[in-house]
Backbone as CSV, one residue per row, in Angstrom:
resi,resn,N_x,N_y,N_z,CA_x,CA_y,CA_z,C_x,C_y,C_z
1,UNK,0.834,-1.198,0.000,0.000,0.000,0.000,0.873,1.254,0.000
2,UNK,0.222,2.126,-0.493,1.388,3.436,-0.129,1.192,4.575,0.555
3,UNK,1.960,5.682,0.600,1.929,6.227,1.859,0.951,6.693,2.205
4,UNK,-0.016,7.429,1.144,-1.500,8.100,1.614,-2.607,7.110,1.907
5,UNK,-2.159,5.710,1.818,-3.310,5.294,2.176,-2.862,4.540,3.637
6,UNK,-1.553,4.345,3.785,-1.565,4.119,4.930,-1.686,5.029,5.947
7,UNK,-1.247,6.476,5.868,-1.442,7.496,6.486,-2.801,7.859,6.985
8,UNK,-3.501,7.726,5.684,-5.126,7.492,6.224,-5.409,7.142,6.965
9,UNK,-5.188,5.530,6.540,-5.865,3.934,7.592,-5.301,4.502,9.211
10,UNK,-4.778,4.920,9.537,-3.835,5.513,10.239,-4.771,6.306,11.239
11,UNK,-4.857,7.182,11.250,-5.272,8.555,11.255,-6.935,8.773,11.346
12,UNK,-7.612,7.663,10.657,-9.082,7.892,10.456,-9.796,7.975,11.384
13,UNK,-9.813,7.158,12.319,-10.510,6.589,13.493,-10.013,7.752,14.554
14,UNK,-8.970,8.240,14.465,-8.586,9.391,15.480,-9.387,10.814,14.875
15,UNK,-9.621,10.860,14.095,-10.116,12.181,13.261,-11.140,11.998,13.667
16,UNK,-12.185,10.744,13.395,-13.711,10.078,13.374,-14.037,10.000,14.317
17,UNK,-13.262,9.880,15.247,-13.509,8.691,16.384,-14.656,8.754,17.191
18,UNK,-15.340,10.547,17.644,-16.372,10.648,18.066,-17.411,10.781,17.439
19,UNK,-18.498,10.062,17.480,-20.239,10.141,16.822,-20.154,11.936,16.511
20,UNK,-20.351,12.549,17.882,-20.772,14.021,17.788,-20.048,14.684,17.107
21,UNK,-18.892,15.020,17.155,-17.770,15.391,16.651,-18.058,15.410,14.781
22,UNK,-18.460,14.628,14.420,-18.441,13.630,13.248,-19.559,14.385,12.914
23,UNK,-21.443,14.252,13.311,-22.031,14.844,12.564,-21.864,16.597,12.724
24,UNK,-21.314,16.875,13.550,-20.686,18.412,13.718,-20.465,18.867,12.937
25,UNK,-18.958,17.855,12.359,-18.440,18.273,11.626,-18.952,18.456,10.027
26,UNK,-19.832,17.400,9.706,-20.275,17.226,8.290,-21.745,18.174,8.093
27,UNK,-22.309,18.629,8.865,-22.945,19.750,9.308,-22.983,21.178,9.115
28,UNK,-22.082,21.364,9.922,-21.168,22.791,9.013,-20.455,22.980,7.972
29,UNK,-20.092,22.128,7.360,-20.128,21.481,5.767,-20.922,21.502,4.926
30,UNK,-22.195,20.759,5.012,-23.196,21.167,4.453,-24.292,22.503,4.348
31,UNK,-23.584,23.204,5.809,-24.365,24.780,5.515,-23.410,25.300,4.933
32,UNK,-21.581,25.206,4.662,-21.141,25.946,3.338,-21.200,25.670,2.221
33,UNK,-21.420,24.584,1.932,-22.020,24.120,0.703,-23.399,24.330,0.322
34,UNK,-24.319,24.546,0.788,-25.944,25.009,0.895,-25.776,26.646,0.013
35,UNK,-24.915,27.182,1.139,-24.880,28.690,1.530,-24.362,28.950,0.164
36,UNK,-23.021,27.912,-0.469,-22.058,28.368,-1.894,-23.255,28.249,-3.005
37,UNK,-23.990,27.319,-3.270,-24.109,26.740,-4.157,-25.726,26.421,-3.876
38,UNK,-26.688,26.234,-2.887,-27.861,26.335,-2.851,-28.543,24.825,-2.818
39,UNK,-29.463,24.917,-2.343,-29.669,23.186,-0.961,-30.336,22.170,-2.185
40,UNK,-30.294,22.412,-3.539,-30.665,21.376,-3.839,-29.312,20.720,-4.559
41,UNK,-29.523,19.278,-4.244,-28.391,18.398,-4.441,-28.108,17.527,-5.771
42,UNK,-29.281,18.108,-6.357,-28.861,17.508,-8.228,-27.714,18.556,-8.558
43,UNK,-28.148,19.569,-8.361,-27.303,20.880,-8.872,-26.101,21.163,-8.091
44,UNK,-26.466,20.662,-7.165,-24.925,21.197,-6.563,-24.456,19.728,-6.182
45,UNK,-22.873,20.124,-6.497,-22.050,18.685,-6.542,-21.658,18.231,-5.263
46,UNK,-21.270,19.614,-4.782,-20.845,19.152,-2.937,-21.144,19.054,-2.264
47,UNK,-22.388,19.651,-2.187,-23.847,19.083,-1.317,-24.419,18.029,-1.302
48,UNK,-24.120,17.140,-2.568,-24.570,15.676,-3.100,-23.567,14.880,-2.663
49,UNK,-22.090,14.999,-2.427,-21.029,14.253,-1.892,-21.306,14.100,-0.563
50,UNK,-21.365,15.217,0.028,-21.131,15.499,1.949,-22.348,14.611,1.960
51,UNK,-23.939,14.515,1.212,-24.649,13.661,2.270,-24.401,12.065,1.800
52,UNK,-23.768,11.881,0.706,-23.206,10.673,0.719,-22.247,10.314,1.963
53,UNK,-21.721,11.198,2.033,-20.693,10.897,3.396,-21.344,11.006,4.847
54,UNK,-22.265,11.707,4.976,-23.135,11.232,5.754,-24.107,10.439,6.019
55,UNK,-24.512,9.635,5.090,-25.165,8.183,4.943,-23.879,7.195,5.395
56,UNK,-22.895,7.389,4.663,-21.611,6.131,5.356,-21.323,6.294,6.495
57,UNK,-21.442,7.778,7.401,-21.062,7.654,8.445,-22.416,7.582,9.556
58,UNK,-23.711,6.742,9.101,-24.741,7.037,9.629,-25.036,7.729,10.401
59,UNK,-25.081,9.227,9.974,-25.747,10.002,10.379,-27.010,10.207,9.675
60,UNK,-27.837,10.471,11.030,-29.528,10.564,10.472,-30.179,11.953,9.865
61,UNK,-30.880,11.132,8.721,-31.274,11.807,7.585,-31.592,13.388,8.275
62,UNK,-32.676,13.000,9.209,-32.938,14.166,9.658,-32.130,15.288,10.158
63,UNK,-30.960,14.908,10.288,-29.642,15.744,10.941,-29.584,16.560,9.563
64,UNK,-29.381,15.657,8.521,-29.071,16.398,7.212,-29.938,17.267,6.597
65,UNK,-31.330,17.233,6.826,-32.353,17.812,6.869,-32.148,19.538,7.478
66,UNK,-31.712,19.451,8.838,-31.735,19.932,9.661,-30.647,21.247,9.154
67,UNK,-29.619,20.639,8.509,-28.717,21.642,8.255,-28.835,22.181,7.162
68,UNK,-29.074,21.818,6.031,-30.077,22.406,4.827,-30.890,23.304,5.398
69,UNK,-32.099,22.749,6.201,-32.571,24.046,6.903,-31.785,25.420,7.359
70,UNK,-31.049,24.817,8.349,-30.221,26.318,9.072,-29.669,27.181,7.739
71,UNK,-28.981,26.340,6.851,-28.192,27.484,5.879,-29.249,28.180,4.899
72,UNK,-30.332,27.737,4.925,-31.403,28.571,4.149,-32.110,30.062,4.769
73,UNK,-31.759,29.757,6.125,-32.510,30.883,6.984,-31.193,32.066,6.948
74,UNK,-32.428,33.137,6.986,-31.737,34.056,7.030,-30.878,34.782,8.064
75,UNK,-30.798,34.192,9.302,-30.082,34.221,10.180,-29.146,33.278,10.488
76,UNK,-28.977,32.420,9.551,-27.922,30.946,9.896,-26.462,31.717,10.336
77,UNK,-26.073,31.200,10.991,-24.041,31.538,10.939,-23.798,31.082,9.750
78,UNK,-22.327,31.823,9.747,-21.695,31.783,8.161,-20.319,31.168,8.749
79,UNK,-20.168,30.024,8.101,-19.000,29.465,8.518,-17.818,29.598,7.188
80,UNK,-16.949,29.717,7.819,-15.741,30.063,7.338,-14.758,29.042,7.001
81,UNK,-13.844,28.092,6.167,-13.354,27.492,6.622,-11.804,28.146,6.467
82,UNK,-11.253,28.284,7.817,-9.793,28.679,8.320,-8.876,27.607,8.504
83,UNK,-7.416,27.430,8.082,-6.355,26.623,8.297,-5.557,27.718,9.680
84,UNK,-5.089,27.170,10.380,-4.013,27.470,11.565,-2.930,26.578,10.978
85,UNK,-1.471,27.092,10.959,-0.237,26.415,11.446,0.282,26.701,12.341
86,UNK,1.485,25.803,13.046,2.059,26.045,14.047,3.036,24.828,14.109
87,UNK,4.083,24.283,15.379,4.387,23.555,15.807,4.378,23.489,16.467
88,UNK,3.839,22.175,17.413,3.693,21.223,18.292,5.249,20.897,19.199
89,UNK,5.048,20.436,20.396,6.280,19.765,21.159,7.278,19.294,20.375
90,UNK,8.542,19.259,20.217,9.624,18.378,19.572,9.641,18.502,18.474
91,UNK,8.977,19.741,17.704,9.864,20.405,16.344,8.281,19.607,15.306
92,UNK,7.280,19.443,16.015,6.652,18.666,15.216,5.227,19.442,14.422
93,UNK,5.773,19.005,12.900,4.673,20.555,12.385,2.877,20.119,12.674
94,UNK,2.369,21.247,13.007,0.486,20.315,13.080,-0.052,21.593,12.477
95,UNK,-0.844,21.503,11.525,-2.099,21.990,10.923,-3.454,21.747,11.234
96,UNK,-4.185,22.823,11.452,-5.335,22.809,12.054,-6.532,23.034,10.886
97,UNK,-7.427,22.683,10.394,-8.376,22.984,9.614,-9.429,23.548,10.773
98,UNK,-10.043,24.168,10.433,-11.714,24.952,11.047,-12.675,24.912,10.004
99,UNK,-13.674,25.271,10.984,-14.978,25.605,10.196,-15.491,26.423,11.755
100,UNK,-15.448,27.808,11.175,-15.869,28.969,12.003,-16.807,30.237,11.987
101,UNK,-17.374,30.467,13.041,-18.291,31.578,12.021,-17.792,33.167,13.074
102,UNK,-16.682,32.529,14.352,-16.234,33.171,14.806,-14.330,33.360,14.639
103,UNK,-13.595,33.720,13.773,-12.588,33.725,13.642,-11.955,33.986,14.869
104,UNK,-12.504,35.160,15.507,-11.274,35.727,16.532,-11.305,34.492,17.578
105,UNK,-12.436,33.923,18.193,-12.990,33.194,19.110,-11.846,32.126,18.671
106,UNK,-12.158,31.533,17.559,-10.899,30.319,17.118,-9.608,30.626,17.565
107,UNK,-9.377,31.718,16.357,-7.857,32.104,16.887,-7.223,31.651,18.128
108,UNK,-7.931,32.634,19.153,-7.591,32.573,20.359,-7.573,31.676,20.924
109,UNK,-8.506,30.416,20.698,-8.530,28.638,21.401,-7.420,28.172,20.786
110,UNK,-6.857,27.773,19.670,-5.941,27.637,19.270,-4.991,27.904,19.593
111,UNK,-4.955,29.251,19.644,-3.388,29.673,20.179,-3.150,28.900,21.909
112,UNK,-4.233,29.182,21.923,-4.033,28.671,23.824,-3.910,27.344,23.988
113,UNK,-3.985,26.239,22.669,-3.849,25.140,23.061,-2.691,24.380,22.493
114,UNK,-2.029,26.010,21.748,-0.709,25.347,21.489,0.599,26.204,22.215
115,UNK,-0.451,27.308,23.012,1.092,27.541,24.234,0.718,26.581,25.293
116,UNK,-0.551,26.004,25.798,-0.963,25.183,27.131,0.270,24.061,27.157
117,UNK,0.195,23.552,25.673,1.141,22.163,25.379,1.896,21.885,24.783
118,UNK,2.592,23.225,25.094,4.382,23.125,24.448,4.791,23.285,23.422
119,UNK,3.333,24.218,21.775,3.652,24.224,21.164,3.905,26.153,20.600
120,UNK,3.560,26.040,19.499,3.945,27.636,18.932,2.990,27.691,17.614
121,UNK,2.326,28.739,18.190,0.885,28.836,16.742,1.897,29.657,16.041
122,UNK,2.018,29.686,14.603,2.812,30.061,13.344,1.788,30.811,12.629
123,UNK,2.492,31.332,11.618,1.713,32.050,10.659,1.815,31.262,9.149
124,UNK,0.839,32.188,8.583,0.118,31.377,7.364,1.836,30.895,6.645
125,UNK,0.811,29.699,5.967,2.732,28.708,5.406,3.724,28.447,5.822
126,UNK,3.442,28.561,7.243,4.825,28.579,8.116,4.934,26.771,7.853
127,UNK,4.306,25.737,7.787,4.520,24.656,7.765,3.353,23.603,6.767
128,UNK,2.253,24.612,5.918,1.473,24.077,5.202,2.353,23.340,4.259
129,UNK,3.617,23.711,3.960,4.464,22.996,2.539,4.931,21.796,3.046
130,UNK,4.644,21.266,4.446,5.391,19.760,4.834,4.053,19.218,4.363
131,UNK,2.769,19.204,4.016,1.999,18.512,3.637,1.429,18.345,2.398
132,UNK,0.986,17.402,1.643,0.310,17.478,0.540,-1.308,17.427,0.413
133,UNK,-2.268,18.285,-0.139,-3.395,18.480,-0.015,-3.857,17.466,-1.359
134,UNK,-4.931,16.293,-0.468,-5.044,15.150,-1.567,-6.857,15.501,-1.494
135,UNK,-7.285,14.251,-2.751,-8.719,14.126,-2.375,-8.807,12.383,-2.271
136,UNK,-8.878,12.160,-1.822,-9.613,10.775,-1.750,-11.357,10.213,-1.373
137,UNK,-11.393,9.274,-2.788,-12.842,8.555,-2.813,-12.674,7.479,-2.423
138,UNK,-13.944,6.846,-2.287,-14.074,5.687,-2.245,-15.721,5.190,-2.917
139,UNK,-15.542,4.368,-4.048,-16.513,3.862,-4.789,-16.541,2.444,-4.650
140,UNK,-17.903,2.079,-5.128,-18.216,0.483,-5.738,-18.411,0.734,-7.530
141,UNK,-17.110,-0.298,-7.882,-17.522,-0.189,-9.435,-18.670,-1.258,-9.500
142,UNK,-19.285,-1.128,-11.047,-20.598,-2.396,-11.181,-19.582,-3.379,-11.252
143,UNK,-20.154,-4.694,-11.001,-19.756,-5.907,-11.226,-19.051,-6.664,-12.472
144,UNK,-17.982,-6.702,-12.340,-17.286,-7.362,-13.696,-16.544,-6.161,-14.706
145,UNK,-16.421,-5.009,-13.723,-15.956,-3.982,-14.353,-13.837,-4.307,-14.451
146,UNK,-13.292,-3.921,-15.180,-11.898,-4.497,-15.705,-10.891,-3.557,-14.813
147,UNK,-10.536,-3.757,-13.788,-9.470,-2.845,-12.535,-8.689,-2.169,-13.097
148,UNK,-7.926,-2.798,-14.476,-6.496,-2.539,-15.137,-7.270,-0.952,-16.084
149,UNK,-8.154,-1.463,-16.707,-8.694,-0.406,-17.402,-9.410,0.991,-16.724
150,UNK,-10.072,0.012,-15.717,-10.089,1.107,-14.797,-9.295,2.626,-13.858
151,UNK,-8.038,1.847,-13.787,-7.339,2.468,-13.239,-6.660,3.373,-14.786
152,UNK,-6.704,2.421,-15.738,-5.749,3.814,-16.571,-6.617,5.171,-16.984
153,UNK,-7.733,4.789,-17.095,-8.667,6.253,-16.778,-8.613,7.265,-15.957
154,UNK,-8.473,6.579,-14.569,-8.546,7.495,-13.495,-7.012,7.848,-13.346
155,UNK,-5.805,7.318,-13.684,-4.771,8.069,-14.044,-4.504,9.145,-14.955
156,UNK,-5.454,9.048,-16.103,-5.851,10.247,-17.058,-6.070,11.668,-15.871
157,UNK,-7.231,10.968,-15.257,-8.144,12.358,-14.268,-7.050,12.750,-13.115
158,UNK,-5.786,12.402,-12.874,-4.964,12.714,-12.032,-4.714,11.555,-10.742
159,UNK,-5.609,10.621,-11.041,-5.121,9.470,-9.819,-4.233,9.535,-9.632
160,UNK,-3.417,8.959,-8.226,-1.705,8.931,-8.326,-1.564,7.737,-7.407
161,UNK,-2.787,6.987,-6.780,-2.522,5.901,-5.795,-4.479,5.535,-5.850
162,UNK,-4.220,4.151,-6.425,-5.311,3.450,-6.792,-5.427,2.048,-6.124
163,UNK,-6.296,1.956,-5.417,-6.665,0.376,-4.595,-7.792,-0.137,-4.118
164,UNK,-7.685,-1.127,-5.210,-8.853,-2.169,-5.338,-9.101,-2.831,-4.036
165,UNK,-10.354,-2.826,-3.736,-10.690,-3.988,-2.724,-11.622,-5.501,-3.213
166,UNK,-12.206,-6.133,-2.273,-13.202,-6.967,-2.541,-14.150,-6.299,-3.447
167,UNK,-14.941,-5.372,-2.876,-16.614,-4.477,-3.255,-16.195,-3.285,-3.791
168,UNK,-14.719,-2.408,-3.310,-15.013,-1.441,-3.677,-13.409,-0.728,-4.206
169,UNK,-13.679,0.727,-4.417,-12.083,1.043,-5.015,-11.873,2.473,-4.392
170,UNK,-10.531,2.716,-3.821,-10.458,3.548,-3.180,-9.156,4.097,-4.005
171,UNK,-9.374,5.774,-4.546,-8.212,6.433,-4.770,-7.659,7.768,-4.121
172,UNK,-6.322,8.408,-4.463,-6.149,9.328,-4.376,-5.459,10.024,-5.544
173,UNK,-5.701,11.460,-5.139,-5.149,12.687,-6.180,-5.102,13.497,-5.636
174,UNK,-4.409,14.825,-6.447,-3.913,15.985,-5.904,-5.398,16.299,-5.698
175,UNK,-5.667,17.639,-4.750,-6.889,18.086,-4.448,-7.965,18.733,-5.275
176,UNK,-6.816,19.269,-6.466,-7.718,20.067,-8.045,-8.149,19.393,-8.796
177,UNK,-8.114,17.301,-8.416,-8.993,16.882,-9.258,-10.039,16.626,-8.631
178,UNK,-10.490,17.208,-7.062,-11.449,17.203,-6.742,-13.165,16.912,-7.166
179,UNK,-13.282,18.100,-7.805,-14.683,17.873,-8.898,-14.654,16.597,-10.392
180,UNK,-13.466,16.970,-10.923,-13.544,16.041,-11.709,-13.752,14.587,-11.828
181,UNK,-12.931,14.221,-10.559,-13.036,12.881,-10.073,-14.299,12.188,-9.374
182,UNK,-15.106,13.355,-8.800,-16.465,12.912,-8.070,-17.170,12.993,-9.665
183,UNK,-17.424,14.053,-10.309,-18.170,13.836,-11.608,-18.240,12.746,-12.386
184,UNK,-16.680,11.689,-13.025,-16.377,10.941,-13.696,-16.808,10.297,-12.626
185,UNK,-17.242,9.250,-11.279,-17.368,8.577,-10.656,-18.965,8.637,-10.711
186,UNK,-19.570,9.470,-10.941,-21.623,10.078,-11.075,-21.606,9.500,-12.449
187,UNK,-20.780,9.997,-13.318,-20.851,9.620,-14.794,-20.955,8.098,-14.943
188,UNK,-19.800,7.558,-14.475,-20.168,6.278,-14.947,-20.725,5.655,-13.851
189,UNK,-21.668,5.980,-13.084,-22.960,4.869,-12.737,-22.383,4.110,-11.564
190,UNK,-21.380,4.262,-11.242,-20.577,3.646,-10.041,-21.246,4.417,-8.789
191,UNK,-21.339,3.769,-7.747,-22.110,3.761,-6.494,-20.700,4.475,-5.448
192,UNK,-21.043,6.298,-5.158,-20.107,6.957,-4.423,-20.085,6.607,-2.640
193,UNK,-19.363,6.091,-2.238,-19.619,5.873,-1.044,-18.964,7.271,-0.347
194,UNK,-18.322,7.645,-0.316,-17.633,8.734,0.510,-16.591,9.575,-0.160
195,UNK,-16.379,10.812,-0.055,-15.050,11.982,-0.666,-15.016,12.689,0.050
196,UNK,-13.629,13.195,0.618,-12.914,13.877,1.040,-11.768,14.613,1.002
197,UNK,-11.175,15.773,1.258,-9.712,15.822,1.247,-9.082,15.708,2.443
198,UNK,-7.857,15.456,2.581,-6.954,14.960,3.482,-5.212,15.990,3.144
199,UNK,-4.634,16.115,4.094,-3.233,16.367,4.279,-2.397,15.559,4.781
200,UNK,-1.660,14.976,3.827,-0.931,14.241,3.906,0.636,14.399,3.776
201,UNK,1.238,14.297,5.512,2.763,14.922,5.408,3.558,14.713,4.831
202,UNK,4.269,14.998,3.491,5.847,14.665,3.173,6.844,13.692,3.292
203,UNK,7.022,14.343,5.010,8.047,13.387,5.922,7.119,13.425,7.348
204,UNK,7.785,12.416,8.048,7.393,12.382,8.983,8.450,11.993,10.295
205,UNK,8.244,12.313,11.811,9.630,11.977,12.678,9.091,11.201,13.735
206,UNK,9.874,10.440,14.114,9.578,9.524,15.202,10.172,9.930,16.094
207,UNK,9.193,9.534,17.298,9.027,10.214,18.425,9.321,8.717,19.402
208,UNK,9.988,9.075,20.666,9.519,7.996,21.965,8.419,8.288,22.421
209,UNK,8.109,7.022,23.386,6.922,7.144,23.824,6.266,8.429,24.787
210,UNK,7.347,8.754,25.265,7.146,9.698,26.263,6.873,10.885,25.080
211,UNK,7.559,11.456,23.997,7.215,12.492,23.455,5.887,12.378,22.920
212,UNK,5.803,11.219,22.648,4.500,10.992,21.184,3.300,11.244,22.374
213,UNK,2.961,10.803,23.754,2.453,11.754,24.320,2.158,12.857,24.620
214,UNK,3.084,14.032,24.496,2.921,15.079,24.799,2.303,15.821,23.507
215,UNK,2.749,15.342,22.389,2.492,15.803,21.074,0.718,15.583,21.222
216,UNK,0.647,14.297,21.536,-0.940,13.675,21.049,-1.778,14.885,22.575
217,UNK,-1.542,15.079,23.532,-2.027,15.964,24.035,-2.874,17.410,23.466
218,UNK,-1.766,17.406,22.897,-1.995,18.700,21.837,-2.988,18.706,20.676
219,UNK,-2.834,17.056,20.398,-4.048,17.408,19.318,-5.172,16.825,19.678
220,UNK,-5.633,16.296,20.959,-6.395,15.255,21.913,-7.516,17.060,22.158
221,UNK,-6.980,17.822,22.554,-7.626,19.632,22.708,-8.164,19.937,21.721
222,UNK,-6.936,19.866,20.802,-7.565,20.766,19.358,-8.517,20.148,19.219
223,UNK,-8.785,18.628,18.575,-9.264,17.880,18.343,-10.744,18.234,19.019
224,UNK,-10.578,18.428,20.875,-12.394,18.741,20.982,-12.570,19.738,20.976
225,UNK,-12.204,20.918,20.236,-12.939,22.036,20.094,-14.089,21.832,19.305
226,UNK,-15.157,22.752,19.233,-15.926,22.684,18.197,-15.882,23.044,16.936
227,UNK,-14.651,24.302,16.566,-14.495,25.015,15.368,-13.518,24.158,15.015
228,UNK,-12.830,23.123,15.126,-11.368,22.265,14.594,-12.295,21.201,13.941
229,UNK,-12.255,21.072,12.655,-12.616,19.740,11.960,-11.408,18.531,11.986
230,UNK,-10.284,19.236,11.586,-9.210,18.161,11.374,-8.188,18.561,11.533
231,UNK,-6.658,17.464,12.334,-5.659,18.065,13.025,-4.621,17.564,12.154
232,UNK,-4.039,17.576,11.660,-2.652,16.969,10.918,-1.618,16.890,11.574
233,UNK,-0.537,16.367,11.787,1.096,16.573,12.014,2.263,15.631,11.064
234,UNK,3.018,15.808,11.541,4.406,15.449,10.790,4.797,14.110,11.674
235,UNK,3.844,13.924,12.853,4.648,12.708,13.657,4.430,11.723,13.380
236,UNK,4.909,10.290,13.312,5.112,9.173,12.706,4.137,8.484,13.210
237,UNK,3.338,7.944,12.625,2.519,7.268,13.320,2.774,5.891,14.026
238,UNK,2.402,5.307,14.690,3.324,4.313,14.997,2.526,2.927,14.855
239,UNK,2.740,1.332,14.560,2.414,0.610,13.945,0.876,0.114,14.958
240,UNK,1.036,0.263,16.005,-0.129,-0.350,16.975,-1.431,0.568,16.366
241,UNK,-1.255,1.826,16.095,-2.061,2.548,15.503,-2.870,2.186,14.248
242,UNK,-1.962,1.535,13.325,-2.410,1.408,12.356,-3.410,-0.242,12.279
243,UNK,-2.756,-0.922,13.096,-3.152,-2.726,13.399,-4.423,-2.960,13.920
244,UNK,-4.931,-0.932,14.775,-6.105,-1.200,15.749,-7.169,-0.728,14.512
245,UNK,-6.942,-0.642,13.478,-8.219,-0.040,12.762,-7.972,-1.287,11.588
246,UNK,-7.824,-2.486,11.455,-7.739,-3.144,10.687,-9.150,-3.906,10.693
């Protein structure tokens, strides 16, 4: 497998890991996508992805309902989505994604939860270039569809890491084939289970046990804020991590 998908497998269940957290997050998602582009989901492409991704992550319909609603009213919050950089304990870079409708309010949690735990909030690009901004799907092709042929298509559309399963096929690409790749996946009749983008580090450093604690502290905070969707770093993940989501 290679690195973005192990990085994933990795990483998912810590991102996911809470129910609430989870429809939170795909929530305020769907009111910027509502808000960009307008709540019906033939017409708009990213509004039609996110509640695919909220059917896989069973969340209830009515939740999705619910947030379509809010972004239609004329008083909804306007969420923002903001990146934070900084580094973490032991030289270790972490990127923060948001979804905010209060910037300063963020700011300021952030910053406080990376002087609380040893780290240093940075300014814009101070460490966005240790990561690569991917999109990854995951589809069911129809039955008896040809993998080899398959894949040289989606290398056309920018694939760069393609893997077949039993039922289904999971790729990645740079993040600008975003639309294209969910479209060609609607086009041909293939069943979208989930899309996302992801940051995926470069390099990465290994830590002892004692550090890789202090680091995971740091993003254990970020992590429960309400305006933090997703935490990134540069630290190595380590193999027990990856064995418990198998």
């Amino acid at each position: 497998m290679g690195r973005a998908f192990e990085y994933r497998k990795a990483r998912k269940m810590k991102r996911w890991g809470h129910m609430a957290r989870t429809f939170t997050k795909i929530g305020k998602e769907i009111e910027m996508a509502v808000k960009a582009a307008g709540p019906d989901p033939s017409s708009n492409l990213r509004l039609r992805l996110l509640m695919q991704n909220a059917k896989s992550e069973n969340m209830p319909k009515e939740n999705v309902e619910r947030a379509i609603k809010r972004a239609t009213d004329k008083d909804a919050a306007d969420y923002k989505e903001v990146i934070y950089e900084g580094y973490g304990p032991h030289g270790i870079a972490v990127l923060v994604e948001t979804a905010t409708d209060n910037t300063n309010r963020t700011v300021a949690s952030v910053r406080m939860y990376f002087n609380k735990y040893g780290g240093t909030l940075g300014t814009s690009g101070s460490v966005g270039f240790m990561f690569e901004h991917k999109c990854v799907f995951k589809f069911k092709p129809q039955a008896g569809a040809d993998m080899e042929e398959l894949e040289l298509e989606m290398i056309d559309l920018g694939v760069d890491e393609f893997y077949p399963e039993e039922e289904t096929v999971t790729v990645y690409a740079p993040y600008e084939s975003f639309g294209a790749i969910q479209k060609w996946i609607e086009d041909k009749g293939f069943e979208l289970v989930s899309g996302e983008s992801v940051r995926i580090p470069t390099d990465t450093k290994e830590l002892s046990d004692e550090q890789r604690e202090s680091v995971n502290k740091l993003i254990e905070h970020l992590e429960e804020d309400d305006d933090v969707t997703n935490v990134y770093t540069t630290m190595k993940e380590e193999e027990g991590d990856e064995e418990e989501e198998e």
